[in-house]
N, C-alpha and C positions, 0 to 999 in steps of 0.2 A: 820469608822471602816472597814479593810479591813484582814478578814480571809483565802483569797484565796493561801495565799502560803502554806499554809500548811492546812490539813484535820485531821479536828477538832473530836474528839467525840461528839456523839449524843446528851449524858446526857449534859456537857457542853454548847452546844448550845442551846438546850431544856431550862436551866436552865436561858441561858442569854435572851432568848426569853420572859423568862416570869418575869425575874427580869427590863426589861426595863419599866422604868417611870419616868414624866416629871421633877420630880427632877432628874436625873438622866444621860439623855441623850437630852436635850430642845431642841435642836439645831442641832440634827443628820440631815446630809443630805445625805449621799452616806452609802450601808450597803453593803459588795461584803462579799458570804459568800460561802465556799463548805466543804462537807462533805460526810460521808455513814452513811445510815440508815433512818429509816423513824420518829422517837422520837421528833430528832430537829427540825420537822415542826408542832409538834404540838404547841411545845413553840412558835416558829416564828410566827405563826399565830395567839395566842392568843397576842404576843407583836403589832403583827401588827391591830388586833381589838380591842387594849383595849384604840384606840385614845389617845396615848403618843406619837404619833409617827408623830406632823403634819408638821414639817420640812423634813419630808425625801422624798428625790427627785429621787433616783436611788438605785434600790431595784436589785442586780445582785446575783443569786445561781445558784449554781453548783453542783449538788446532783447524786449519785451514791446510789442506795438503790432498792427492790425488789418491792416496793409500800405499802399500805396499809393507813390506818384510816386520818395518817398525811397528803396525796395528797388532800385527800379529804376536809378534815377539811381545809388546804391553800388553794385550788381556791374557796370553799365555803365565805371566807374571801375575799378573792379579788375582785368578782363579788358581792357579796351582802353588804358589809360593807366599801364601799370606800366613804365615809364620815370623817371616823376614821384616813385616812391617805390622806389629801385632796390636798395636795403639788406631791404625787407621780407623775412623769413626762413620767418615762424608767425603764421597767420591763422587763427585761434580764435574761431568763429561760434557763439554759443547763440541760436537761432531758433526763433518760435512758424512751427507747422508748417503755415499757413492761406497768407489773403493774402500774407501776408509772405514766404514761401520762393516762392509763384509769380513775385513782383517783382524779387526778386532772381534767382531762377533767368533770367526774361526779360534781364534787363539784365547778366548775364554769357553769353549764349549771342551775343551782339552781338561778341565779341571772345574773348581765349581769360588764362587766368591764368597767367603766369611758372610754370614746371614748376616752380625754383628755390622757391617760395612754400608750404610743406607746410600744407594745411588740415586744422583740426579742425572737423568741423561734427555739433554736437548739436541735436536736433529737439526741444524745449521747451518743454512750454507749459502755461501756467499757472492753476489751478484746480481742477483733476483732470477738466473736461469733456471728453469724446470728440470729437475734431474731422472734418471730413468732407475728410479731404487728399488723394482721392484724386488730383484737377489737380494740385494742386503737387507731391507725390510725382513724377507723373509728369513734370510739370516737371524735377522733379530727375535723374530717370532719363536723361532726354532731352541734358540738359546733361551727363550722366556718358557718354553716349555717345558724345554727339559729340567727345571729350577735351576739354572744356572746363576742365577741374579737373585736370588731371595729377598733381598733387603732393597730391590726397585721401590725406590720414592713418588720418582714426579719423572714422566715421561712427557714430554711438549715436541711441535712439528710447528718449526720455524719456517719451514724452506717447501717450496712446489716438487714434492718426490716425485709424480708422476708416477704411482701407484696404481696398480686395476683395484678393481671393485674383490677380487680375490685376494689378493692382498692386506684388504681391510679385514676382510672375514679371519681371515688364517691371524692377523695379529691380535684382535677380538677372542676368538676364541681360545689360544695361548695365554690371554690375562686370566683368563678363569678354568684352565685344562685341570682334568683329574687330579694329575700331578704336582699342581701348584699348590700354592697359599699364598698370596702376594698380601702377607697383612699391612704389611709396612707402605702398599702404595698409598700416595695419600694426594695425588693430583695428577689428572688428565688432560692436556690442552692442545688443542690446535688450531696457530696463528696463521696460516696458510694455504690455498686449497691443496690437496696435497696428492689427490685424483687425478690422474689422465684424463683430457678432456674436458666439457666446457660445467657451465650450469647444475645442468643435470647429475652430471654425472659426480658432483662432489655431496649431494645430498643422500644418492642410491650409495657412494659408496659409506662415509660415513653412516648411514644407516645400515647396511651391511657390517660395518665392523662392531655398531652397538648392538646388533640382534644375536651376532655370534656369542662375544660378551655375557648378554643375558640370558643367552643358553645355556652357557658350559655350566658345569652341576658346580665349582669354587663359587665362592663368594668374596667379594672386597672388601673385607672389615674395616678398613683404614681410612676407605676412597672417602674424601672430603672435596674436591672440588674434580665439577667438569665444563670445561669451558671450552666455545669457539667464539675466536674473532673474526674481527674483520676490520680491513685498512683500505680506503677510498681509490690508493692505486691499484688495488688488485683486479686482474682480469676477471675473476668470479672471487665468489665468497664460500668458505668453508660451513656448511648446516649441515640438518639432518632431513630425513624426508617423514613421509608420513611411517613406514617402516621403523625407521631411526624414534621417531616419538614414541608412538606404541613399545620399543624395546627400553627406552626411558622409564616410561609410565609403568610397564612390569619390573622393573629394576625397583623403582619407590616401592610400591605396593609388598612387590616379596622381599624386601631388604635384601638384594641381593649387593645394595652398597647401603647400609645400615648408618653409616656415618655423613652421610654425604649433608654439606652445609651449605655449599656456595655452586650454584646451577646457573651459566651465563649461554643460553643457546640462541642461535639464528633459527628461527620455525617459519620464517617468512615464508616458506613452497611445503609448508606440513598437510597444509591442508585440514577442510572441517571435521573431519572423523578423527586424525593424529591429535591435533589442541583437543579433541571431545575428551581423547584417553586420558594426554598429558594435564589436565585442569582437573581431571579428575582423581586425579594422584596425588596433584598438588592438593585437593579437598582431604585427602583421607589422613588418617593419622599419624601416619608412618613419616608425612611431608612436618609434623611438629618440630625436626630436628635444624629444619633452613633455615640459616643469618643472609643470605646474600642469593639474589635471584633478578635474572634480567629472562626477558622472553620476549626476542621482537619477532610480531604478527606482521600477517601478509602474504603476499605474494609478489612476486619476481617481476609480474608484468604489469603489478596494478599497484599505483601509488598509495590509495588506503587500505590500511588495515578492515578484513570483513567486519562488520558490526558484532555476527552471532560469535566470533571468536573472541575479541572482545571481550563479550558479557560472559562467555565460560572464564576467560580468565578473570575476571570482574569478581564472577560467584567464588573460585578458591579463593579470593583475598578474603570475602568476607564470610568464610566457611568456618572459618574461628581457627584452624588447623596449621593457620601460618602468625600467629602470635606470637613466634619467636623470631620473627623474620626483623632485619635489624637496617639491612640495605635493599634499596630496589632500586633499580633503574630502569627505565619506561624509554624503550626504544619505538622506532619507526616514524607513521604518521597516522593519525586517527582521524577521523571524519568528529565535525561534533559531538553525532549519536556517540560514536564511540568514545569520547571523552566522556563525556554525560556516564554513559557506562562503568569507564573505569572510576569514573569521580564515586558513583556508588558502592563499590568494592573499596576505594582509597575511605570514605566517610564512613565506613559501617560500624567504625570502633572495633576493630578484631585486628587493629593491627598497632596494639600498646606499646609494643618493643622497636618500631621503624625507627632506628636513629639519622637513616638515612635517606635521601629521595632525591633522585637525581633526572632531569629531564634535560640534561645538555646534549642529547641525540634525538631528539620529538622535534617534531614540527610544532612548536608552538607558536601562537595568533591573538590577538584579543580577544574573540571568542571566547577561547580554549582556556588564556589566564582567567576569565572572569567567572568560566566554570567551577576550576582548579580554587581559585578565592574562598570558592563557598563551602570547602571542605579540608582546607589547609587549617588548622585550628588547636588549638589545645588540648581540645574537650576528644575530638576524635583523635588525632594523633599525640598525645600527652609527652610521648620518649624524641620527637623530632627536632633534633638538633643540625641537620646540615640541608639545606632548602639548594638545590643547584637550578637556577631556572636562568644558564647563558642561553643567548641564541645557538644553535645546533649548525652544524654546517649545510644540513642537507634543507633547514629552514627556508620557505618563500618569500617571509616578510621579517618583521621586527613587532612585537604587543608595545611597544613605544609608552608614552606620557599618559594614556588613559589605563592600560595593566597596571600599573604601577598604582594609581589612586584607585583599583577595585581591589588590588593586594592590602594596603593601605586603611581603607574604610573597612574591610571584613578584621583586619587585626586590632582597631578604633573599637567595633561594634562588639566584637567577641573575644573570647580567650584568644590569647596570640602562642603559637606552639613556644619550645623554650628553645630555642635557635640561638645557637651558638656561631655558625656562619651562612650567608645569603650571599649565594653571586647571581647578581642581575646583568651579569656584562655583555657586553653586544649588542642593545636590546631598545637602540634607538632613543633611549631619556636626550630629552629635553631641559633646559631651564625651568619650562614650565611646570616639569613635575616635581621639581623641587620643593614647594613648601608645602608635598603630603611626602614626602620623604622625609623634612624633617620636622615634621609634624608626628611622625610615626614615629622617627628614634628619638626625638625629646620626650617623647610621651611616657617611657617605662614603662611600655608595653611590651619591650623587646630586651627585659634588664640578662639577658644572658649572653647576650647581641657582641662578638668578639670582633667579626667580619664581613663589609659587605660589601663585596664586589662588585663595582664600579665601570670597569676599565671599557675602553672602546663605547664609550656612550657619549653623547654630543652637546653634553654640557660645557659654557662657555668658564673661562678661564678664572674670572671671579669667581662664577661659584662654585667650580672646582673646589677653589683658595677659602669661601667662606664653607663647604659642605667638610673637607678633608683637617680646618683648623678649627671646627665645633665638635666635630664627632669624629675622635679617635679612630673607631672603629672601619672607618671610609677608605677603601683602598681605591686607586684611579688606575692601577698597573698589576697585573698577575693573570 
């Protein structure tokens, strides 16, 4: 049964909760359910303890409601009567971050949840208003503490909780309390700043809640990804500060997340001593285990990226220690020097395994491609198969008709990487640069060449027509 496209009433749900039994439903194994209100958890909960339910395997809601009786009455059922549903596997919880996670956090601290039971639990909520969670946060903390949740997955921060800088700490140091083991987590994310207050205060705090973290004496066997975003409307951006790195950078170094592969931070306000630590972790051995890594430089008040930050990130690429590294994506805006910089790190040959490269958030420029040209290649990147070079949003200009013919002549001249897709989109082409584009894809220089992205560039309508009915490969839209 899958209710998720549409948002069900209460009573309805309520009513199917409590009408489920084994004539009925014998055989259910996936339940995906959302809605508003808090009614239909009371039914769910009694269909889910009244053991009718022992084929179902993947229990997913998605619930929008102010809280009350029902949160509580569900986690009290999940932690104390997991007998009743002994097949469940994957328990996928989107939850607004207020009343509602305090109720539930209560009525699962009553009992403890089947280790067996891996949860995803996203904090959600809906509006874009900033909520005041700092209780139920710590609710949550409190229950991660005490191992109520063993088998916690993937915890993500959808929504502006409006959280203090204590609150970070106190859920920080719950992931790795004496009394834990969270082996099973295996992802950390947050989409939103999720701090009371402006700028500042979402780096202090996430750095606060990474430092507790890398204090507590557990360790995260599991942890493979840790990620913050960030989305162009937002009033601030979720990073880390210089604290928050330095707790990173001893995280790598002691394998206090041993597993960790995929690393997406904002260090823009980290500052020169935090990048010194964090580059330096990324150098050491420990950093062999990463496929996926973005790191945008900077600072908050200042459009380029520092140069000497840069070139530390520059020297981990070519410290030989990220060879397993398989995607990267190069945020911000560099000055020259600094592209020059990263271009020596990107050409040093230490990085065989990059299947991926992505610059559709860089400020890129003529300049900057003609740079990039002279180290995009075979010979140094041998495994690069996905080249993203759209215009970015935060871009000033467009590298236009002449990028294109230094992309062009470096791939004529030298090995050409084995590129399977190339989006150039947004990026000001011309007519005129037409016959080194196909001059480059007739050539079988490019024989891997599946896709190349096109679209929003200012080529006329013919040669649209003669580029997308020679070469396959041409897309004008995506």
């Amino acid at each position: 049964l899958d209710f998720f496209a549409c948002v069900c009433p209460s009573a309805a749900l309520s009513a199917l909760g409590r009408a489920i039994a084994p004539d009925v439903l014998p055989n259910l194994q996936t339940l995906v359910l959302k809605w508003e209100g808090d009614e239909a958890l009371v039914g769910l909960a009694g269909g889910l303890g009244s053991g009718c339910l022992t084929s179902l395997r993947v229990l997913s809601l998605c619930v929008a409601w102010e809280g009350g009786e029902g949160c509580r009455t569900f986690g009290r059922v999940l932690s104390t009567q997991s007998e009743n549903f002994p097949s469940l596997e994957l328990l996928k919880l989107e939850w607004e971050p207020d009343d509602a996670l305090f109720g539930l956090c209560e009525g699962i601290y009553e009992g403890r949840l089947s280790p067996l039971v891996k949860v995803d639990l996203q904090l959600n909520g809906w509006g874009g208003a900033e909520f005041q969670a700092g209780a139920s946060v710590s609710a949550l903390s409190g229950v991660i503490r005490a191992g109520k949740i063993p088998g916690l997955q993937k915890l993500g921060f959808m929504s502006r909780l409006g959280i203090s800088r204590e609150n970070g700490r106190e859920l920080g140091a719950a992931l790795t309390h004496a009394n834990v083991c969270l082996s099973s987590l295996k992802e950390l994310f947050f989409d939103e700043p999720i701090f009371s207050g402006g700028q500042e205060a979402q780096g202090k705090g996430l750095g606060a809640l990474m430092s507790a973290l890398v204090e507590g004496p557990s360790t995260l066997p599991g942890l493979e990804t840790i990620e913050t975003r960030w989305n162009l409307d937002q009033p601030a951006r979720i990073c880390i500060d210089e604290c928050g790195a330095r707790a990173v950078a001893t995280g790598i170094t002691t394998r206090k997340f041993p597993s960790l592969e995929r690393l997406i931070l904002d260090c823009r306000d980290v500052g020169p001593v935090g990048v010194q630590a964090f580059c330096l972790a990324l150098s050491s051995p420990e950093a062999v285990k990463f496929r996926s890594l973005s790191i945008e430089l900077g600072f908050a008040n200042v459009q380029v990226a520092d140069g000497a930050e840069v070139g530390m990130f520059s020297l981990a690429l070519a410290s030989g220690h990220l060879s397993g590294l398989e995607e990267l994506l190069v945020e911000s805006n560099y000055d020259l020097g600094g592209v020059r910089a990263l271009c020596a790190g990107l050409g040093s040959g230490k990085l065989s395994s990059l299947r991926s490269l992505d610059f559709s958030f860089f400020n890129l420029c003529l300049a900057r491609v003609r740079e990039l040209a002279e180290v995009l290649d075979g010979d140094r990147l041998p495994s690069l198969q996905d080249l993203n070079l759209c215009r970015s949003p935060h871009a000033f200009s467009r590298w236009g008709d002449e990028g294109l013919r230094a992309l062009s002549n470096a791939w004529l001249q030298r090995k050409a990487p084995p590129l399977e897709k190339l989006n150039l989109k947004d990026n000001g082409l011309t007519d005129a640069s037409a016959p080194s584009l196909m001059v480059l894809l007739g050539a079988g220089r490019l024989e891997f060449l599946l896709t190349v992205n096109l679209a929003r560039n200012e080529f006329s309508s013919s040669v649209w027509n003669i580029l997308t009915a020679t070469f396959p490969c041409v897309r004008s839209s995506g």
